[in-house]
C-alpha positions in Angstrom: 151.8 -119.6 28.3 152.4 -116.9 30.8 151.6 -113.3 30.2 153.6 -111.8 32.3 157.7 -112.3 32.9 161.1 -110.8 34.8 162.7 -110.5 31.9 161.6 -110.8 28.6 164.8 -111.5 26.3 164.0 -111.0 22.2 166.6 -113.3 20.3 167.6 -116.9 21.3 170.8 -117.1 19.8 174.0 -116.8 21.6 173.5 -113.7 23.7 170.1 -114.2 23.9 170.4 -118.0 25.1 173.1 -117.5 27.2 171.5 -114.6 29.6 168.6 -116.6 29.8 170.7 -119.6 31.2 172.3 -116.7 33.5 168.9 -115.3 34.3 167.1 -118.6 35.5 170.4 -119.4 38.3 169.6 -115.9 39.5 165.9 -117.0 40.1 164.1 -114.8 37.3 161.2 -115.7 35.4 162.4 -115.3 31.4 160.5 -115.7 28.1 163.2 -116.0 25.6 161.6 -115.4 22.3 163.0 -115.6 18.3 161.4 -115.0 14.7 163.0 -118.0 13.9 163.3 -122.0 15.1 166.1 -124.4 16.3 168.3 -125.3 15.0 169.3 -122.8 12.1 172.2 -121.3 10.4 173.3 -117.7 10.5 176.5 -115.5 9.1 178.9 -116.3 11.1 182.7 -117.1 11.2 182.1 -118.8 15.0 185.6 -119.0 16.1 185.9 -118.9 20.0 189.6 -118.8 22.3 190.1 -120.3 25.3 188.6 -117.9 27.4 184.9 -118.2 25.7 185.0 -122.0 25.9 185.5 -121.2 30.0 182.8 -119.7 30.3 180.7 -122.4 28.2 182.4 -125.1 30.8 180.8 -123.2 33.1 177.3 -123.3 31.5 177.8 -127.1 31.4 177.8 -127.2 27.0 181.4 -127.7 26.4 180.8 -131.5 26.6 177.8 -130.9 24.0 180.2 -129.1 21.6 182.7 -131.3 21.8 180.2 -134.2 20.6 179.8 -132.4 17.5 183.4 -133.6 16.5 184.7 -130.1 15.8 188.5 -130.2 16.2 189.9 -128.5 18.5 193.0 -125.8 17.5 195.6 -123.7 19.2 198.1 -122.3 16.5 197.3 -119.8 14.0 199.5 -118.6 11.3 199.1 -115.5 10.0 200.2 -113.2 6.5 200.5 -109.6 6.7 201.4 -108.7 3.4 204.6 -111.5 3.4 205.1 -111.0 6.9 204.2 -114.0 8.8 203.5 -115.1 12.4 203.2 -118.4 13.3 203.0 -120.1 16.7 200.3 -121.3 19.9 197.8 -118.9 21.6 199.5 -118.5 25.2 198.2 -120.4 28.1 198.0 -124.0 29.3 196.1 -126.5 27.0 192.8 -125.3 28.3 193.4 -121.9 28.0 194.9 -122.1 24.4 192.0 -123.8 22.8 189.8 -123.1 20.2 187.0 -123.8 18.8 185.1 -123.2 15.8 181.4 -125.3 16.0 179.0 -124.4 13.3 176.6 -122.4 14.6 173.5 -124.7 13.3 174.9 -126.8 16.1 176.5 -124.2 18.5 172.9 -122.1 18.6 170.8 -125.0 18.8 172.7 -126.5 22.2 172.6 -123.3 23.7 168.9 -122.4 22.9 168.5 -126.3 23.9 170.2 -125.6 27.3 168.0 -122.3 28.1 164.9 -124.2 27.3 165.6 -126.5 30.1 166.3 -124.0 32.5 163.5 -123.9 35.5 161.6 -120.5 35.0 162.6 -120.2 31.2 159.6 -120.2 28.5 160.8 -120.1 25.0 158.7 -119.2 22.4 160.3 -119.6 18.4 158.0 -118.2 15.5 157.4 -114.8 17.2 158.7 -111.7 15.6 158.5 -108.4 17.8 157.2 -105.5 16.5 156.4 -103.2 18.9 157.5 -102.4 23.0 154.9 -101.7 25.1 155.2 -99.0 27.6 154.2 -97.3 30.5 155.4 -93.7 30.4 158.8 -93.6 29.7 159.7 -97.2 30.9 159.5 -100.5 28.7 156.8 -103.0 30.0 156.6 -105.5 27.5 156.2 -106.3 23.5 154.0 -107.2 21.2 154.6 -109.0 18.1 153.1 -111.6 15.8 153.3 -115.6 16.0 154.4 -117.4 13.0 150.1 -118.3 11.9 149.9 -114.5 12.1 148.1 -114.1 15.4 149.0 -111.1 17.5 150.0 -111.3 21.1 151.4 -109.1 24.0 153.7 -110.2 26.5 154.5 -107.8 29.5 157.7 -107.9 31.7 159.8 -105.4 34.2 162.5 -106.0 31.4 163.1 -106.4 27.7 166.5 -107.1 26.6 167.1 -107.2 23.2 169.7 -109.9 22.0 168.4 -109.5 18.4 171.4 -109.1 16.8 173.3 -106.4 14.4 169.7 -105.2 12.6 168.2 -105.1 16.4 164.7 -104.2 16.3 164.4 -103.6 20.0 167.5 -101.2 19.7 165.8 -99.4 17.8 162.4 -99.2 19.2 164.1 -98.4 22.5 165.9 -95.7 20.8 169.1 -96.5 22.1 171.8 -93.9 20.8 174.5 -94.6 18.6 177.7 -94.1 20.3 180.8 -94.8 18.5 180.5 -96.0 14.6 183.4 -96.9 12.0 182.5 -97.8 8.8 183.7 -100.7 6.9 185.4 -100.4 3.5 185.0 -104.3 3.0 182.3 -106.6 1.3 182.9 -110.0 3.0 181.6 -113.6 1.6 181.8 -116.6 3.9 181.8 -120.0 2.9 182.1 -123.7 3.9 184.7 -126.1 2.0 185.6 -129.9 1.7 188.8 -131.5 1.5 190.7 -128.1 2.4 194.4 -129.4 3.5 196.9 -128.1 6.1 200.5 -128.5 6.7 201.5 -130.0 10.6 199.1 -129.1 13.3 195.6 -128.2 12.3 195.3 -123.9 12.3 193.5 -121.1 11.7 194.9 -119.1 9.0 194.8 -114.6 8.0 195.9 -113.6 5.2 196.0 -109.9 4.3 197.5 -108.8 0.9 197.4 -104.6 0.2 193.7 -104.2 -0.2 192.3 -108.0 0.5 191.7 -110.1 3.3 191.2 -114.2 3.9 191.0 -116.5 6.8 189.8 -120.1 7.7 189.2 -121.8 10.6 189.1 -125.6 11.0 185.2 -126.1 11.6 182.7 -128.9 12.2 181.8 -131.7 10.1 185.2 -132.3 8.9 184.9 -128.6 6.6 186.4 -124.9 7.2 184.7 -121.8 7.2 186.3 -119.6 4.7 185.9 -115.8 4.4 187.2 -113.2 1.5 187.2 -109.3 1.6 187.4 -106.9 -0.8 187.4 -103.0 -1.2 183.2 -102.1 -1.4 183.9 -99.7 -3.7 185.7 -102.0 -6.5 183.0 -102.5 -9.2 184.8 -105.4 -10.9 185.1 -107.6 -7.9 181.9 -106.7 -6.5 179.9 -107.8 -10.1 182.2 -110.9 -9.8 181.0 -111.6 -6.8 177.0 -110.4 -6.7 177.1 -112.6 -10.5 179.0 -115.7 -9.4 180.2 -115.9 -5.3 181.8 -119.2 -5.8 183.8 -118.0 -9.0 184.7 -114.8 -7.1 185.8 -116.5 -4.0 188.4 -118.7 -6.6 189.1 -116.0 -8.7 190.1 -113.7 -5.6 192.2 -116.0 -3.8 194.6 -117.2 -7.0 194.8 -113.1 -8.2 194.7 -112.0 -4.4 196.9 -115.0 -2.5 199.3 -116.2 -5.6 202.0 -116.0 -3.6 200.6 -117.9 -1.0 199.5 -121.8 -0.9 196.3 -120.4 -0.6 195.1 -120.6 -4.4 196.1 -124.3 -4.7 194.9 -125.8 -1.5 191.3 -124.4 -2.1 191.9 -125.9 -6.0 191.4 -129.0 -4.5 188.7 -128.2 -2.1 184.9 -128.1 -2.5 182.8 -125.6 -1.9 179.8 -127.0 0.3 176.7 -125.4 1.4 175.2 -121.9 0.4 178.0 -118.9 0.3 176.6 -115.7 2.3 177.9 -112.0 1.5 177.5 -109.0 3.4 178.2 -105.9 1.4 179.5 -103.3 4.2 178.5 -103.1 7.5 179.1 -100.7 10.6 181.4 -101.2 13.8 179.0 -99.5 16.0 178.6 -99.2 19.9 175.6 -98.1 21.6 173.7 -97.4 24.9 173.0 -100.9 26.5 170.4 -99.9 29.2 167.7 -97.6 29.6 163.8 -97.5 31.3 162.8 -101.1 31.4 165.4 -102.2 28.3 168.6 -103.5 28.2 170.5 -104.9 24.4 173.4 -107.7 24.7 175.3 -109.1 22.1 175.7 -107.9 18.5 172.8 -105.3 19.1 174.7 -103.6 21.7 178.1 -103.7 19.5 179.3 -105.4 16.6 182.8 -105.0 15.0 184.9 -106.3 12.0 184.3 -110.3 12.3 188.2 -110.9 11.3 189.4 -111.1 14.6 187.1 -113.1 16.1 185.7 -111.7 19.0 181.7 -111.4 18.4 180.9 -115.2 20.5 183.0 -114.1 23.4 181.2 -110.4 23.9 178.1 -112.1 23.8 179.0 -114.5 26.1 180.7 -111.9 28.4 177.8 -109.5 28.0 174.9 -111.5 29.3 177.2 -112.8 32.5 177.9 -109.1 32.9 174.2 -108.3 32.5 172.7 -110.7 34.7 174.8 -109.6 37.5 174.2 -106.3 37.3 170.8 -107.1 37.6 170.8 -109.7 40.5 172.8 -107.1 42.5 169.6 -105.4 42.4 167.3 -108.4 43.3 164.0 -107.4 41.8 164.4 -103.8 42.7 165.0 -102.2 38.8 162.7 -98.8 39.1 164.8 -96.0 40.0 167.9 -97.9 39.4 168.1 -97.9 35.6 170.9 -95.3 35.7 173.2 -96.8 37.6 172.5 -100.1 36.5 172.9 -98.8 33.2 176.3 -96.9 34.0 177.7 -100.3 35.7 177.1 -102.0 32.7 178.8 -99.5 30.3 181.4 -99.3 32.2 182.3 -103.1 32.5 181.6 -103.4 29.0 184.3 -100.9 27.9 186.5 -101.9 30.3 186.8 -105.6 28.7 185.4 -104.9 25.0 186.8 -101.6 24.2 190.5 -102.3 23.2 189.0 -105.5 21.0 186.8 -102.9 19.2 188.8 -100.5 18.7 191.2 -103.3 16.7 188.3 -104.2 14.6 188.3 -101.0 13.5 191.3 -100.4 13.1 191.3 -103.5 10.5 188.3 -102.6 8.6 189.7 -99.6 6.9 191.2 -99.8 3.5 194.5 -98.3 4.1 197.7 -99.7 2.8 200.1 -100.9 5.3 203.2 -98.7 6.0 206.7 -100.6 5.1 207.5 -100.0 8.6 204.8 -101.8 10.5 205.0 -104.7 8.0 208.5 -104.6 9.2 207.9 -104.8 12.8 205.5 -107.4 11.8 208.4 -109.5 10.5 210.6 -108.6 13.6 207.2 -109.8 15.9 207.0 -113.4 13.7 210.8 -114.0 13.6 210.5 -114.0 17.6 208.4 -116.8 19.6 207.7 -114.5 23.0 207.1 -111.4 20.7 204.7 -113.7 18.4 202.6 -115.5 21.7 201.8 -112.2 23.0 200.4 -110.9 20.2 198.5 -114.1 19.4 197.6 -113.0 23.3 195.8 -110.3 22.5 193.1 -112.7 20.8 192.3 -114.9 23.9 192.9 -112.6 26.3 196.1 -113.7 27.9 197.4 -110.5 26.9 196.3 -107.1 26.2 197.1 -104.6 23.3 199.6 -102.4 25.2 201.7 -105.4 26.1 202.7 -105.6 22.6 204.5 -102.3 22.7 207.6 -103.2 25.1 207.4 -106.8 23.4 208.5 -104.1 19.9 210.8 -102.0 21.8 212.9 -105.2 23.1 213.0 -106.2 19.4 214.2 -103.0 18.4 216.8 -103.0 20.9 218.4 -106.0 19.5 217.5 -108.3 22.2 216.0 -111.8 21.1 213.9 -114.0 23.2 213.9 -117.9 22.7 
């Protein structure tokens, strides 16, 4: 194996997997490295709109995903304290799909499609632990393969892709920009023999100070995920004691006036449960001196809605363009390069953010916007544009004159 690389890209899951894939069509030499081997499982609720699974045409893996025999979905209904909305993401078929492939499968096709990229080297087993550097600029890393053996690696860039922990943020020392913590403990799960009514759905369920969802997922089974308040000791003992009791137990004392409750009754919980007892929607500096982070280590926010596959996506198309426009010529140029890619980031990620954070705070909702809520579900153009704001058909502000026709009186069809 080489020594020496382009780019050197430390985590091989989406993110890191898919710049590599953008890397190698721009002509760079890439080591794409992970702790970890393919395929695996990690946290996840792995739902993706429409206008991720573009860009995963575009790779060439939709095909791949497809094979897996997830369904494909386009309506979603969703429960706001009683209020419900119910109807299609906006946009022709294409455009209104979605798709939910476990990410055992999802990761490993991606990692599988980087590994077969000309000028792409991937290396599993091998967990960084150190950047090297050559006064203030990042030349490389070293770490330790899985046997324990040390090695060193060099490259004009390391681009952490490492996820929400990232060690490479933090070795950088990339600064915290924006941070919202959540008031939730979250538990995800996998379930058997869960039924729908009509056409297969992702469902949200919010009631006063709990959450739910499932998405229709592979291998026949949905991914199900409960939130509660962090700071309520009994549910969080029911929980740490007995996940599978506390994921029943919440839904018939949280969702008994839903069909929630007796639906998942019937189903079977398959596969380990995973819990994840508060974490932070945080945003951070993406490029400095020879580093660069994509993915979940550049920002993460509330997993409810969804958007965590596309950003990664998004954010290692954005980053290997910034870079190409630059050919090889990085030094001297991390500023603006760095500027370019903040920029574009916020531009596209920013609003999306900014609603996860919004929903990750433990604040009862006013009688007024569950209201409007109502007035938004009881109207099908109202309803697809805010279903919109999910798959990027529409954007948060459209919502506003969508409310303001409602409240004049006027209806739509």
């Amino acid at each position: 194996m080489k020594k020496e690389y382009d780019v050197i890209v430390v985590g091989a899951r989406v993110a890191g997997s898919s710049l590599a894939c953008a890397l190698s069509e721009a002509g760079y030499e890439v080591l794409l490295a992970d702790r970890g081997s393919f395929p695996s499982d990690t946290l996840s609720t792995h739902n993706m709109y429409g206008n991720s699974l573009a860009m995963l045409k575009e790779m060439g893996v939709y095909d791949r995903l497809r094979d897996t025999g997830t369904p494909v979905f386009r309506r979603a209904r969703l429960d706001f304290d009683g209020a419900v909305l119910d109807g299609r993401f906006p946009g022709d078929e294409a455009e209104s799909e979605c798709l939910c492939v476990k990410r055992v499968y999802f990761d490993g096709i991606l990692f599988d499609r980087a590994k077969a990229q000309p000028g792409v080297a991937t290396l599993e087993g091998f967990r960084v632990i150190g950047l090297l550097r050559d006064g203030g600029r990042v030349v490389g890393v070293t770490g330790r393969h899985r046997d324990g053996t040390a090695a060193s690696y060099g490259a004009k860039l390391v681009v952490g892709a490492d996820g929400r922990l990232s060690s490479v943020r933090s070795l950088a020392g990339s600064r915290r920009l924006r941070a919202v913590p959540t008031d939730f403990a979250s538990y995800v799960a996998y379930v058997d023999g869960f039924a729908q009514e009509g056409e297969i759905h992702v469902e949200f369920y919010k009631a006063k100070d709990k959450w739910a969802i499932a998405f229709p997922t592979s291998d026949g089974q949905f991914v199900i995920g409960f939130m509660y308040p962090l700071d309520d000791e009994v549910w969080m003992r029911r929980f740490v004691a007995d996940p599978e009791a506390g994921i029943r137990k919440l839904a018939e004392e949280g969702f008994g006036h839903t069909t929630l409750p007796e639906r998942l009754r019937k189903a079977r919980i398959g596969g380990p449960i995973r819990g994840l007892h508060g974490y932070d929607n945080d945003w951070h500096d993406g490029m400095g001196p020879g580093w660069a982070l994509v993915g979940d280590a550049l920002t993460f926010k509330d997993p409810t809605i969804g958007q965590g596959m596309h950003d990664a996506l998004f954010g290692a198309r954005t980053l290997a363009a910034i870079l190409a426009e630059h050919g090889r010529d990085w030094d001297g140029n991390w500023e603006e390069m760095g500027q370019a890619y903040r920029q574009i980031m916020e531009k596209k990620l920013l609003s999306r953010f900014q609603m996860g954070c919004q929903l990750t705070r433990n604040v009862p909702t006013p009688p007024e916007t569950t209201a409007v809520y109502r007035m938004i579900g009881a109207d099908a153009q109202a309803t697809s544009t805010f279903f919109g704001m999910y798959n990027y058909k529409r954007e948060p502000e459209d919502l506003e004159p969508e409310i303001r026709r409602l409240l004049g009186g006027r209806t739509a069809g």
